[in-house]
C-alpha positions, -999 to +999 in steps of 0.1 A: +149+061+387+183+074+385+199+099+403+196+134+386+231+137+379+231+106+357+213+122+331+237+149+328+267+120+330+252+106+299+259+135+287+296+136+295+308+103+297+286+087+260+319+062+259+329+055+291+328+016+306+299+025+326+281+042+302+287+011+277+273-014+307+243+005+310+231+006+274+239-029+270+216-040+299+191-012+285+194-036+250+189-069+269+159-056+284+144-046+251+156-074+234+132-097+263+107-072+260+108-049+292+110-017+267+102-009+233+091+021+216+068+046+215+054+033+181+076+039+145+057+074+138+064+086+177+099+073+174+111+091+138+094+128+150+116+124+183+149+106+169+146+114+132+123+139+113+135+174+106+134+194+137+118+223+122+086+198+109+092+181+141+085+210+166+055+220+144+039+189+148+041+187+185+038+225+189+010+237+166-013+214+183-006+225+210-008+260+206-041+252+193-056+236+222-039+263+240-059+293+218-089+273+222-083+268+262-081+308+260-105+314+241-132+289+257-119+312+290-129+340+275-159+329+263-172+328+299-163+369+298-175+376+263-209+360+267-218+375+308-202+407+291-237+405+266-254+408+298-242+445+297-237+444+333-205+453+346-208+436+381-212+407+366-178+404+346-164+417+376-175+386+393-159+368+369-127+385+369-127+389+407-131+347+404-104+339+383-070+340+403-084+310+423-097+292+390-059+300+378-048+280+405-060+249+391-036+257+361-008+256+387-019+221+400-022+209+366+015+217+354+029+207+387+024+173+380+013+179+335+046+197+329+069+179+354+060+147+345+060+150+308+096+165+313+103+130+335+083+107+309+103+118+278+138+111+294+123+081+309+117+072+270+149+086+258+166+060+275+145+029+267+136+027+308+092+021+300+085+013+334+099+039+349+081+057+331+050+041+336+052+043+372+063+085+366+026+085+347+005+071+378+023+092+403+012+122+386-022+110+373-035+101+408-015+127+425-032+152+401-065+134+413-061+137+452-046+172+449-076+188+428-102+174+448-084+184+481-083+222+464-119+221+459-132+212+489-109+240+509-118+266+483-159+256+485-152+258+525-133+291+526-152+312+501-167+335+529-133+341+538-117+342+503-142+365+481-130+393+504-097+390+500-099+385+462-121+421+467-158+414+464-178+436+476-218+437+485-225+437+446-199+412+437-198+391+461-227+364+456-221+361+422-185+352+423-193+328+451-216+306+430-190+311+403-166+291+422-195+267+436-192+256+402-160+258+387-136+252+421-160+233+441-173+208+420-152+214+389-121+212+403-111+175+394-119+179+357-102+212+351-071+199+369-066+165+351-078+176+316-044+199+308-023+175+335-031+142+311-027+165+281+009+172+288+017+132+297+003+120+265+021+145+245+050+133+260+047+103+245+043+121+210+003+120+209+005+161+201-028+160+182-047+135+206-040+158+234-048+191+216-084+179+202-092+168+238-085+203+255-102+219+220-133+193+224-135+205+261-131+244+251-152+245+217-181+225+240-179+253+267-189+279+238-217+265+227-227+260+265-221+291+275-250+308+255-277+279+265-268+281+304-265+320+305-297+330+281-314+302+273-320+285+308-314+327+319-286+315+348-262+343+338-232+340+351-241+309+374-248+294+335-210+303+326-197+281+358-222+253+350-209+251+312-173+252+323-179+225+349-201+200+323-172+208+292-147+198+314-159+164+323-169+154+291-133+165+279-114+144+312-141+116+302-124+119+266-089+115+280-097+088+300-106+066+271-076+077+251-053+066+273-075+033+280-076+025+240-033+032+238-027+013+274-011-018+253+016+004+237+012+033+257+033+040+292+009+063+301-012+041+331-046+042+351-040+016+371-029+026+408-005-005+410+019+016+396+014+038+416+048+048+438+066+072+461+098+061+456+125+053+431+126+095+431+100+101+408+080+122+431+111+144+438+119+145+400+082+157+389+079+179+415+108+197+416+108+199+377+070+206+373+078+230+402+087+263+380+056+261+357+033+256+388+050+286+406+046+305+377+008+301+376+007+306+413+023+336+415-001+350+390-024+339+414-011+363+437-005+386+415-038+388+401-054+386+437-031+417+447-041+436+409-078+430+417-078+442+454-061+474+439-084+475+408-115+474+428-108+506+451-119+525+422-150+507+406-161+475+399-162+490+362-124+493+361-121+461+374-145+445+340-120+464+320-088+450+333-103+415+337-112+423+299-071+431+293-060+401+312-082+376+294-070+393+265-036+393+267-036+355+276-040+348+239-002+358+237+008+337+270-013+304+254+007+309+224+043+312+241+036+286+267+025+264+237+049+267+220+073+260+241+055+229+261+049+216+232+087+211+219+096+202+258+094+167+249+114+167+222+147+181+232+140+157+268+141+131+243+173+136+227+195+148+258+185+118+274+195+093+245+222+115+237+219+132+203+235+164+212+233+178+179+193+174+173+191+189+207+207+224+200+190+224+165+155+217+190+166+247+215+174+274+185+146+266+165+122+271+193+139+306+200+133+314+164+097+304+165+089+321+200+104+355+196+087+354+164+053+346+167+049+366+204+064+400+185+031+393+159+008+389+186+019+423+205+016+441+174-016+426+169-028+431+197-018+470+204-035+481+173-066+463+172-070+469+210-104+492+210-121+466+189-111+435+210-122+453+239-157+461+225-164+426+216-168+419+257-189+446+263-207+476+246-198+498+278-177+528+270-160+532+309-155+495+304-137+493+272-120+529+275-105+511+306-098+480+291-083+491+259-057+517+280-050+482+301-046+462+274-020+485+255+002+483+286-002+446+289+007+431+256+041+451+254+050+424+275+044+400+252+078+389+239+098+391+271+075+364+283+085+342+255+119+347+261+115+340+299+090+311+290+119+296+262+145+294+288+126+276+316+112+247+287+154+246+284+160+237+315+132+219+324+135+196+296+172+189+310+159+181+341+174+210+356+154+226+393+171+256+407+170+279+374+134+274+368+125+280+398+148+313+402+126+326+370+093+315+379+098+335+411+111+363+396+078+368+368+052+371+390+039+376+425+076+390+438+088+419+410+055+432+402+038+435+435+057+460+449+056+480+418+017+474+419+015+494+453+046+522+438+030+530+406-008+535+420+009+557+445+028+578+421+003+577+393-033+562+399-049+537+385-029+541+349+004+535+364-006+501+383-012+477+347+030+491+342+042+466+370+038+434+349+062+446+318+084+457+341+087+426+359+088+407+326+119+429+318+136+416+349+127+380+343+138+383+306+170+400+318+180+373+343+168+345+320+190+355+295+220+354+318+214+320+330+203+302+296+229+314+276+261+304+293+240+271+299+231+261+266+271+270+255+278+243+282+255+218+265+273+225+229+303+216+246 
């Protein structure tokens, strides 16, 4: 691989001698076969089609795999929720920062490499990219199942922590038996291989196998928790069985392409060197900070939460599940047109990349002001549909409205990082992923319960939103100027 800085000297120097040597051993290559395309239909929606069609096709899939990831999540509440048993849902919600963490692993290596893959394509070098897709394929692998054998070791010491209590506590611990312990593999590699073969312009493969996973976990869910009456052990055993079949189906995809296809199983290409574990990482490094500081966050929320009832804690798990609806769609959104500007800075259409970055603004803002609006008046009834408890949804509805004001600063934050991640820039991403999360809304957790209970704490997260959005904007504006000149 290339130095970093060479991607942006393409940029900067399209005509110089250099530059001209390059391409023309890039041509000789192709011309004896050591790269080629992505296949005609790949090639026009990256190079070609209009970038309006283009960003729907590789975005609405993916915000469809993403709604159905969400809602297959919430499943697991909605149907323990019919249980009518608060502690239960509790369990669930007290569970779920360390399942988050998986979503960390997975774009750590999903999001960084697809950022790596695309400019890998951009400028016809197909083995690099190749050897980019086993890094983060079997890295993905090793990493996962080293998560889940630390988490099924630690849960004595961890279900504290996360702020179980005597009524909690065995139920969220077979909860993460299932989904961490044994799961973790699966629910790692399934969105990690989703992101690499849309980089690669498979948008619709990848969404039906994260939809295939999701829709099978609903009709699970109701079989495992009522039918074979494992309540919310059930939920964890669905999740872990729809997940494998979903990897399994991912698997084979990438087995039936491998002739045409960069995207690679084998571990002979397999490599810690030529910089591709530097450039995946430290690109993939924003989105995985951004999950694991909601991690924390959500660990710290929880703790707080639970000092008053395991009741208010259903109801904010309730809000949180909720309100991911509107983060699937931004992140979506966004992830999905990452590969397509990638794509055209690194071959150096300028032009079709600012036309990529202002669309996407458009679309984002857009669509996440719908969902707030949405979301804020239908509130009461969304919260009912979990569970016909009235503490429970009086809690979660007053959560909820709180929550999704936040909505449409997180797409702004979320627009900017898929900017400079698909430029292959580190230090910005990782200044905003830092600044969502985990950091900015902590503190404000502790203030606001202080000053005004357990209604002030849900305020931290738009106000730390608002500071990420604010500082965002500051950095990706000047930026993207610099890239028009």
């Amino acid at each position: 691989m290339k130095p970093e800085n060479e991607y942006n000297e393409r940029q900067e120097q399209q005509k110089t001698p250099e530059t001209q040597e390059r391409m023309s051993l890039k041509n000789k290559k192709i011309k004896h076969g050591h790269a080629g395309n992505t296949g005609a239909e790949n090639n026009e929606l990256f190079a070609s089609m209009p970038v309006a069609q283009a960003i729907l096709m590789l975005a609405v899939p993916t915000v469809v795999s993403q709604i159905i990831t969400i809602i297959y999540n919430m499943a697991d509440t909605f149907f323990i929720g019919q249980l009518g048993d608060p502690k239960q849902v509790a369990a669930a919600t007290l569970a779920m920062p360390l399942f988050m963490f998986m979503t960390a692993l997975s774009n750590l290596f999903g999001v960084g490499g697809a950022s790596l893959i695309s400019r890998f394509l951009g400028a016809k070098e197909r083995d690099q990219a190749r050897r980019c897709s086993a890094f983060c394929i079997w890295s993905a692998a090793a990493v996962s199942f080293l998560y889940g054998v630390l988490v099924l070791a630690g849960r004595p010491v961890l279900m504290p922590l996360l702020g179980a209590n005597e009524e909690t506590f065995q139920m969220a611990s077979s909860y993460l038996f299932w989904t961490i312990g044994l799961g973790a593999l699966p629910t790692v590699l399934n969105p990690a291989l989703a992101h690499l073969i849309r980089a690669e312009g498979y948008s619709r493969q990848a969404s039906f196998g994260v939809a295939f996973g999701g829709i099978l976990n609903m009709v699970l869910d109701p079989l495992f928790i009522y039918g074979f009456h494992l309540q919310i052990t059930g939920a964890a055993i669905a999740t872990l069985i729809s997940n494998t079949t979903a990897l399994l189906y991912f698997v084979g995809f990438i087995w039936k392409i491998r002739k045409n296809s960069v995207l690679t199983l084998s571990p002979r290409y397999y490599t810690l060197g030529n910089h591709i574990p530097a450039e995946v990482v430290s690109v993939g490094l924003p989105s995985f900070l951004i999950s694991m500081m909601g991690t924390v966050s959500n660990m710290v929320l929880n703790h707080i939460i639970a000092g008053y009832s395991n009741v208010a804690v259903a109801g904010m798990g309730i809000a949180k599940k909720v309100n991911m609806l509107a983060f699937a769609v931004a992140q979506g959104i966004t992830q999905g047109t990452l590969p397509l500007i990638g794509y055209n800075y690194s071959s150096g259409d300028r032009k079709r990349m600012l036309e990529a970055i202002r669309t996407l603004f458009v679309f984002s803002l857009g669509v996440a002001l719908f969902i707030a609006v949405m979301l804020y008046l239908n509130a009461p009834a969304v919260t009912r549909l979990f569970i016909n408890n009235e503490e429970t949804v009086s809690y979660g509805c007053s959560f909820l409205h709180i929550i999704c004001s936040a909505s449409p600063m997180t797409a702004m934050t979320f627009f900017a990082l898929t900017v400079f991640q698909a430029t292959g820039k580190k230090k910005q991403p990782i200044i905003l992923s830092m600044l969502r999360k985990g950091t900015v809304d902590v503190p404000f957790m502790f203030l606001f319960n202080a000053m005004f209970g357990i209604g002030g704490v849900a305020w931290a997260t738009p106000v730390a939103e608002v500071t990420s959005m604010v500082v965002a904007a500051v950095m990706v504006i000047p930026y993207i100027r610099k890239l028009g000149r």
